[in-house]
C-alpha positions in Angstrom: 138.3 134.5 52.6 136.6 137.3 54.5 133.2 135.7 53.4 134.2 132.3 55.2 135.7 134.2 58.4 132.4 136.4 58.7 129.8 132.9 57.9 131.8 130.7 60.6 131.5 133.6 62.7 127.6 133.8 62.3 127.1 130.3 62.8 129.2 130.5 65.8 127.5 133.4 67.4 123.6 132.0 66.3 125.1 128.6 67.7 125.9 130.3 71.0 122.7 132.2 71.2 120.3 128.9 70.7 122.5 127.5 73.1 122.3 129.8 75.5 119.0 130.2 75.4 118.4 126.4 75.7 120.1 126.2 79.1 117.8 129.2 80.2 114.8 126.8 79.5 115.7 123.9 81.2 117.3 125.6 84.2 113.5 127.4 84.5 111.8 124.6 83.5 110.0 123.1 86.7 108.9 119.5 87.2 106.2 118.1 89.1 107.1 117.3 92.7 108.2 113.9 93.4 106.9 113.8 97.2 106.6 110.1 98.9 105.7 109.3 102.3 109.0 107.8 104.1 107.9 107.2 107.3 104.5 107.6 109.5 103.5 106.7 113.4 100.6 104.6 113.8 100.1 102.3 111.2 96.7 101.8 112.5 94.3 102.9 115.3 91.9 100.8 118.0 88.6 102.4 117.7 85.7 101.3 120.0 81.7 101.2 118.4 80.5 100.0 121.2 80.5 99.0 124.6 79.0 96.0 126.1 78.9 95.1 129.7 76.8 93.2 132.3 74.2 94.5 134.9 74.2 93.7 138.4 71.3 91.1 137.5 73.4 90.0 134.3 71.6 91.2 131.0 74.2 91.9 128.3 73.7 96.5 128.3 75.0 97.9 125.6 76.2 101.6 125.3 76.7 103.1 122.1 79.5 104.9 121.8 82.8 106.0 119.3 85.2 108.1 119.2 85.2 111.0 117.0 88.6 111.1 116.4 92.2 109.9 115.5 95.7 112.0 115.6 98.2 110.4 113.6 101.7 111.5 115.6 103.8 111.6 112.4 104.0 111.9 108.8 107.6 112.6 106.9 107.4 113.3 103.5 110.8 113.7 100.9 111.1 114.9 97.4 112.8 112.5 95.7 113.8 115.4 92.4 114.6 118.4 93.8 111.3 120.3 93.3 110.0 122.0 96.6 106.3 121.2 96.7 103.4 122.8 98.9 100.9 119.9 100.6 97.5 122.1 100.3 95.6 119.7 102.1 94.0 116.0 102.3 91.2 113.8 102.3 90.0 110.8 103.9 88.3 107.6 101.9 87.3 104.6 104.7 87.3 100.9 102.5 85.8 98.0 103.9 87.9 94.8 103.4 86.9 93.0 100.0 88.3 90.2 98.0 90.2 92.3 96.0 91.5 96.2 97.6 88.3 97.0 99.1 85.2 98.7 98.8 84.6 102.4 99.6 82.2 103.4 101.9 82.6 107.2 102.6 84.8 109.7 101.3 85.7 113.1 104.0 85.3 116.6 103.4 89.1 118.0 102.2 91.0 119.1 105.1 93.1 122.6 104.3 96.9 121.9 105.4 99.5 124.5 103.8 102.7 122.8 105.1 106.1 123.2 102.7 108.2 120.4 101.2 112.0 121.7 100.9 114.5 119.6 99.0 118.0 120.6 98.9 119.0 119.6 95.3 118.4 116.6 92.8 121.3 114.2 94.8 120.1 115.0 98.3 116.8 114.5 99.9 115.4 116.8 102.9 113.1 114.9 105.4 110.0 117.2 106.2 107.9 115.9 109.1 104.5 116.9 109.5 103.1 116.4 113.5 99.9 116.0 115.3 97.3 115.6 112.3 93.9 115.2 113.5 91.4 112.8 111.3 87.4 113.0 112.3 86.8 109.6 111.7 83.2 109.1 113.0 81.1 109.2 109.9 83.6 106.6 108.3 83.3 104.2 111.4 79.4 104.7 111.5 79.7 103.2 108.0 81.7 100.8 108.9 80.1 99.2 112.6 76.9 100.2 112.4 74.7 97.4 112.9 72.0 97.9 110.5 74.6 97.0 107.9 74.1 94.0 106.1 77.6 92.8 106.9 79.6 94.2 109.5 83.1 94.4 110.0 85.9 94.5 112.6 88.3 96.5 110.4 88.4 99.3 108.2 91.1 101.2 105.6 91.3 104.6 106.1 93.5 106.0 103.8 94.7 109.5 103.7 95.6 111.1 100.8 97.9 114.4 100.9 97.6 116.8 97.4 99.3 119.2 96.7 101.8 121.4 94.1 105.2 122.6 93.4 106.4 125.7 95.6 106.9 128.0 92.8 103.5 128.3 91.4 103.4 126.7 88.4 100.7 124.0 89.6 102.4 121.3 89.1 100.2 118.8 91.1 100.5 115.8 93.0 98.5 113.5 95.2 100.4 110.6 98.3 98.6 108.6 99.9 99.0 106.4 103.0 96.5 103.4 104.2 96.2 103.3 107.9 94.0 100.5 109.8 91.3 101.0 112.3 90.1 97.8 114.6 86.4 97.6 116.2 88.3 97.0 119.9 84.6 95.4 121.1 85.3 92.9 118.7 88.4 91.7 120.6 87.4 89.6 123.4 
């Protein structure tokens, strides 16, 4: 009888330890961030290549000139699972319009952006808004107008992809992305 008692009582305790031990792991266990883009402001920006006007004795002049860069107002990012992330930073790829997504036609240099993605539990979501995000977009346009290409277009993807990983430093990575448009304004007369 004392043999039974003391061998339930093992199992019990061993049972309790693995058990135990299990809900240490998956409480500490981290997952890869979840982050989406809810919301941004513009969808799209009016670029200008070129100007074109008429002279006092009416030849077509034509002043070459773009702007350098964009500032999109707004991006809002949530994490869907819980996991606080880090955004480290983002780059820019510039598509001209294909039959099927697109073709790329110039990839940016990676932008450095340490902004912090909270999340207040699995259930709830925390909106994180990141303002004022400047984009040099002149190499991609030059690309994109310039008239020694063989086709040239009135619009252009730019798409802006955010990276990043988890806030606790187990690099758990992720990437976002958001397309924006940008319209040749010369070429709407």
């Amino acid at each position: 009888m004392k043999g039974k008692i003391l061998f339930v009582s093992l199992i019990v305790l061993l049972g309790f330890a693995f058990g135990c031990d299990f809900v240490r792991e998956t409480q500490t266990q981290v997952h890869t961030p979840e982050v989406f883009i809810l919301a941004t402001n513009p969808g799209g920006f009016i670029v200008l290549y070129d100007s074109t006007y008429k002279d006092t004795a009416g030849n077509d002049v034509t002043i070459p000139v773009h702007y350098v860069d964009v500032i999109i107002d707004s991006v809002t990012f949530v994490s869907w699972n819980g996991v606080d992330a880090v955004i480290n930073g983002f780059k820019v790829k510039f598509y001209i319009p294909d039959e099927d997504s697109g073709k790329l036609v110039y990839t940016s240099h990676i932008y450095g952006l340490r902004r912090y993605i909270f999340s207040s539990g699995e259930s709830d979501t925390v909106k994180n808004t990141i303002y004022n995000i400047p984009i040099y977009i002149a190499d991609g346009i030059d690309s994109l107008f310039d008239l020694t290409y063989p086709d040239p277009h009135t619009t252009m993807r730019m798409r802006v992809i955010f990276f990043g990983e988890d806030a606790y430093g187990y690099n758990e990575d992720f990437e976002v992305y958001n397309d924006y448009v940008l319209i040749d304004i010369s070429t709407l007369r």
